[in-house]
N, C-alpha and C positions, 0 to 999 in steps of 0.2 A: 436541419442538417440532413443531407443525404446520407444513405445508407453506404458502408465503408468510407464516410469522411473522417477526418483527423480529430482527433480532439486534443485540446491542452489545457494539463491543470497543475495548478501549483500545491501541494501537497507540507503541509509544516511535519516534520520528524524530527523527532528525541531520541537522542542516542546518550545510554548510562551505563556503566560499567557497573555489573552486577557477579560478585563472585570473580567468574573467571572466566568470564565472557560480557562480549557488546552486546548488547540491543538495541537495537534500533524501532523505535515506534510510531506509528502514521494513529494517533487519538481519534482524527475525523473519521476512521472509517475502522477502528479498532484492529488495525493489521498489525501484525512485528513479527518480529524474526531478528536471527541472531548469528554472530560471528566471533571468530579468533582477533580478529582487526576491527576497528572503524569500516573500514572501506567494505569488508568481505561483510560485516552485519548489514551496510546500506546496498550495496549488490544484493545479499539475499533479500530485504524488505522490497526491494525493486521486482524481485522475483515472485513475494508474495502478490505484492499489487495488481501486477499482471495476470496473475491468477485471478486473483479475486475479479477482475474486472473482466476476465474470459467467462468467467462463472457467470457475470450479470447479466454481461450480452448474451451469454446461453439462453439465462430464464427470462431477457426481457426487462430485467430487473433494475440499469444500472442508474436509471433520473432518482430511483425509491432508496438504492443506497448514498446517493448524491446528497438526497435530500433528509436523511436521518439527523434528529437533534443532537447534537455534542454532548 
């Protein structure tokens, strides 16, 4: 892949109603985040993700969190 090419991935999330709020959780890469709504917990986990994969690309990092066991 060239450098700033696209990637696509398909990602499984759990969303559970815990208390008085959504969660939303991405297991393969251990991310979540939370919301008032459905919608507003997967916006924010979306938000997480991004993050987290801005961080990888920082440290070089993101084939090593690709590739962590379940």
């Amino acid at each position: 892949m060239k450098p700033g090419g696209a990637w696509k991935l398909t990602l499984e999330i759990e969303t559970t109603w815990e208390g008085r709020t959504w969660v939303a959780t991405c297991h393969a890469l251990n991310v979540s985040s939370h919301g008032s709504t459905k919608k507003e917990s997967h916006e924010m986990l979306r938000e997480a993700l991004e993050g987290f994969f801005e961080d990888c690309i920082e440290h070089g990092t993101p084939w090593a969190a690709l590739s962590k066991p379940a």
